[in-house]
LOMIVO-712909 format. One line per 4 residues: number of its first residue (from 1); their letters; for each residue x, y, z of C-alpha. Coordinates in steps of 0.2 Angstrom, whole numbers, plus 5000, padded with zeros to 4 digits. Layout:
! LOMIVO-712909
NUM> a> X,Y,Z; ... $
//
This chain:
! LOMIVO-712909
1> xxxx> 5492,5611,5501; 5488,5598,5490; 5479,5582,5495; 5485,5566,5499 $
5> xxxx> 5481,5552,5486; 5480,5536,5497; 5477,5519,5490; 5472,5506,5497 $
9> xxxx> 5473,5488,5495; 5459,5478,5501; 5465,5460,5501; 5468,5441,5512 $
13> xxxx> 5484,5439,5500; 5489,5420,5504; 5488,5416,5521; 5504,5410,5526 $
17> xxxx> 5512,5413,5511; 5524,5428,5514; 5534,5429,5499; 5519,5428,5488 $
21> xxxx> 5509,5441,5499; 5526,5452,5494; 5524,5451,5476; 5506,5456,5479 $
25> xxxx> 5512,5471,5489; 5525,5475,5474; 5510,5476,5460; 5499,5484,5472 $
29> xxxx> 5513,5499,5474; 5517,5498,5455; 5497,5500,5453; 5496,5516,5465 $
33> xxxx> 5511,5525,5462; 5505,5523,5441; 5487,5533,5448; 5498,5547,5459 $
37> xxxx> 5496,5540,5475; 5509,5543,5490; 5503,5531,5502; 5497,5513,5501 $
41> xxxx> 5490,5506,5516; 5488,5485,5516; 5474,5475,5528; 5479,5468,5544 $
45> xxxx> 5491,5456,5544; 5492,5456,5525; 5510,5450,5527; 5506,5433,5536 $
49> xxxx> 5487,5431,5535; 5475,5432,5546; 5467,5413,5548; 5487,5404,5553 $
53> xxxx> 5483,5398,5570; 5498,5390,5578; 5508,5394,5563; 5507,5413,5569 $
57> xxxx> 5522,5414,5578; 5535,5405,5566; 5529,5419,5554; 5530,5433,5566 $
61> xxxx> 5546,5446,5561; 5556,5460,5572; 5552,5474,5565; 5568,5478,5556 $
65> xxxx> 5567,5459,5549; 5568,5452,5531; 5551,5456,5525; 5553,5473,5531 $
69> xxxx> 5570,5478,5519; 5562,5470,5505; 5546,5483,5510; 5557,5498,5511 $
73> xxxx> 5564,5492,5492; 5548,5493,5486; 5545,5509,5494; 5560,5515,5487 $
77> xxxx> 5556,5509,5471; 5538,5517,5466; 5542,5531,5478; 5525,5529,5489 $
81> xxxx> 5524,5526,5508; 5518,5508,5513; 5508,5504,5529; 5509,5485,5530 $
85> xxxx> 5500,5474,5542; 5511,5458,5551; 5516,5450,5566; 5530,5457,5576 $
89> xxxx> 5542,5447,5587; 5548,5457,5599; 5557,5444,5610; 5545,5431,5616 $
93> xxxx> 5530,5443,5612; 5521,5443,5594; 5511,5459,5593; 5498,5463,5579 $
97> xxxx> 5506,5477,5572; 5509,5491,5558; 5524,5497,5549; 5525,5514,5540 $
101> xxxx> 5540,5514,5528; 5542,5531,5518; 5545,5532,5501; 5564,5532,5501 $
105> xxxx> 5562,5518,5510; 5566,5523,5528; 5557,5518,5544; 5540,5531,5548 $
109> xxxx> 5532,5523,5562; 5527,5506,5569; 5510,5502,5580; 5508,5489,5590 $
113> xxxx> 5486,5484,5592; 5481,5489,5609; 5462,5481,5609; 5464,5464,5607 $
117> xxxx> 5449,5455,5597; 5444,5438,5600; 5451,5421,5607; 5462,5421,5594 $
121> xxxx> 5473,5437,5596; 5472,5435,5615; 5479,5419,5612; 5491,5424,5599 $
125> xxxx> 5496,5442,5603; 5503,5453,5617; 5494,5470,5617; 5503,5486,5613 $
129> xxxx> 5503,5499,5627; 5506,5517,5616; 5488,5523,5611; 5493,5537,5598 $
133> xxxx> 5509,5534,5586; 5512,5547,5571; 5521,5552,5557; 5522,5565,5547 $
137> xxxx> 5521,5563,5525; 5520,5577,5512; 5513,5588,5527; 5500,5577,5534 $
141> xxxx> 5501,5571,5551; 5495,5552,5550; 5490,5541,5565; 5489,5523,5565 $
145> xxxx> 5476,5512,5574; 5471,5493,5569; 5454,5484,5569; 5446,5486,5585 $
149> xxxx> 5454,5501,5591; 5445,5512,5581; 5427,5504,5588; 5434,5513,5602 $
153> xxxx> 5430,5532,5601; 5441,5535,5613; 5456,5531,5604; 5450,5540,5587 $
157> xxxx> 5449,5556,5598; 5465,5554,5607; 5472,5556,5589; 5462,5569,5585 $
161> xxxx> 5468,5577,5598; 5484,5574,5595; 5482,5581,5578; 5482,5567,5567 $
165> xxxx> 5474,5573,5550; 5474,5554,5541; 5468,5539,5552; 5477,5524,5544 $
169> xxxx> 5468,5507,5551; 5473,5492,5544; 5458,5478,5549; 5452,5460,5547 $
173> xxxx> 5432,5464,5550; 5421,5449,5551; 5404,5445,5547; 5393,5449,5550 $
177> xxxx> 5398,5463,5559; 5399,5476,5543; 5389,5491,5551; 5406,5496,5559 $
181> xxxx> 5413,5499,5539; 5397,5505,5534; 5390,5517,5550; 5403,5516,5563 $
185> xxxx> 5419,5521,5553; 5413,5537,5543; 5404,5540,5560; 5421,5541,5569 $
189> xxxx> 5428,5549,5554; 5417,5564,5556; 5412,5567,5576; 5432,5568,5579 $
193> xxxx> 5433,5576,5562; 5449,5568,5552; 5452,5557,5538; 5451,5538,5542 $
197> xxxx> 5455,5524,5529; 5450,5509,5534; 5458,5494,5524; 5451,5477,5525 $
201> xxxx> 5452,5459,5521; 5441,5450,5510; 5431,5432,5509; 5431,5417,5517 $
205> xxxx> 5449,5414,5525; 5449,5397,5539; 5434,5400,5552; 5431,5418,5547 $
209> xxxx> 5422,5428,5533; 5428,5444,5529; 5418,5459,5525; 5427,5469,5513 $
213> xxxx> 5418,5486,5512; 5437,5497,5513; 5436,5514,5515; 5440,5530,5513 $
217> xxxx> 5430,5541,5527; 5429,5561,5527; 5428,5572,5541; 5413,5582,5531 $
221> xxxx> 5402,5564,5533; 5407,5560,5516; 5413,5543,5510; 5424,5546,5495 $
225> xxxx> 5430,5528,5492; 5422,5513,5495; 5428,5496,5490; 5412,5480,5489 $
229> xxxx> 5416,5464,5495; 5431,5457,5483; 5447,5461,5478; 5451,5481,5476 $
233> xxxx> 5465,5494,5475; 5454,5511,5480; 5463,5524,5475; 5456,5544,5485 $
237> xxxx> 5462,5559,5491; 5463,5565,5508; 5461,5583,5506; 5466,5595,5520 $
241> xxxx> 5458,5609,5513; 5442,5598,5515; 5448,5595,5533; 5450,5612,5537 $
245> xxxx> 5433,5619,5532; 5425,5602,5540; 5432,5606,5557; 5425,5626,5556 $
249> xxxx> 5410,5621,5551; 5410,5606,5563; 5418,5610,5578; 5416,5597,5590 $
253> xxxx> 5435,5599,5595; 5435,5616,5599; 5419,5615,5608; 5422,5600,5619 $
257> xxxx> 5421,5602,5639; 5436,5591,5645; 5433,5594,5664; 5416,5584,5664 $
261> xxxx> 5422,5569,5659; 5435,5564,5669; 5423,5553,5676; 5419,5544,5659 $
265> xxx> 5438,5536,5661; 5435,5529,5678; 5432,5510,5681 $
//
């Protein structure tokens, strides 16, 4: 099966600027489908913008909201999935969530962030409560995680589990925090054996200073894309021929010991 060309579009946008954050989106998906890609993952709350304090929840959308029938056109359009990082109203509640619109422009999957980081997103967000949410494109099983759930290993092996092959986590990692991009990320990547790619926001935006450093991490300890601390569109492959081979060669899964560590869940 052939691999999974991936972009992925490290980026702040303009916070609180949703339509122009939009136009971005289009020129990023114009850019990746031009380079083969089926798949173009955004940072976390790309649609918004991270730094928008109390403006958060004026810009928060449902799910099936404006922002997300014009994302579906796009899909549509350069014939690529998009994963796009925004605020969700759901009711009262604003989650930190993911959408996952195919490229025919239907609905994949939608994640809601279940570690909360920070004053500000306890402040601003409601935390989801589904650990593991999939989807299925060209025959890889994605799984979708953002930020600080993936600095959680359990969650990356819940997936792995699960049988996700391609780890999509949207983030907003701060300074000066960048050994989770550079160690912790391809670490997770390779000890629960899957693909992750890791997309995040970049510079100085309000109080906080973003990292850059996107990636594309490898099961095999490899680290086939990596973006520097500015503006990128990384374009990789998520191969799961590559997978396949990793996890004989490095089978933690299958050599795992479930009944001790019931006790590792406890308090």
């Amino acid at each position: 099966m052939p691999p999974l060309r991936t972009a992925l579009l490290q980026s702040s946008g303009r916070p609180g600027d949703v339509p122009h954050n939009l136009r971005l989106l289009a020129d990023a998906a114009r850019r990746a489908a031009a380079s083969g890609a089926r798949l173009l993952l955004t940072s976390e709350l790309f649609l918004t913008g991270y730094a928008v304090g109390d403006r958060l929840p004026g810009l928060a959308e449902p799910a099936d909201g404006p922002s997300a029938d014009r994302v579906a056109r796009i899909a549509a359009d350069h014939g690529l999935a998009i994963g796009l990082g925004y605020p969700e109203r759901d009711g009262d509640a604003v989650y930190n969530a993911v959408r996952l619109t195919g490229p025919d422009g239907t609905p994949l999957a939608q994640y809601r962030k279940t570690h909360l980081y920070g004053e500000f997103e306890t402040t601003h967000f409601t935390p989801g409560d589904e650990p593991v949410v999939q989807a299925e494109l060209d025959g890889t099983r994605l799984g979708l995680l953002i930020c600080y759930d993936v600095e959680f290993p359990e969650t990356v092996r819940a997936h792995a589990l699960a049988g996700t092959e391609l780890l999509l986590v949207p983030t907003a990692l701060m300074r000066p925090y960048e050994i989770v991009a550079r160690t912790l990320v391809p670490a997770r990547a390779f000890e629960s054996q899957l693909h992750i790619a890791y997309v995040n926001r970049c510079g100085p935006e309000g109080e906080f200073d973003f990292t850059g450093l996107s990636c594309l991490a490898a099961p095999d300890g490899t680290v086939p894309a990596r973006a520097g601390a500015g503006e990128d569109l990384l374009v990789a492959d998520a191969d799961r021929e590559l997978l396949g081979r990793s996890r004989a060669a490095h089978p933690y899964l299958r050599d795992r010991r479930p009944g001790l560590y019931g006790s590792l869940t406890e308090g």
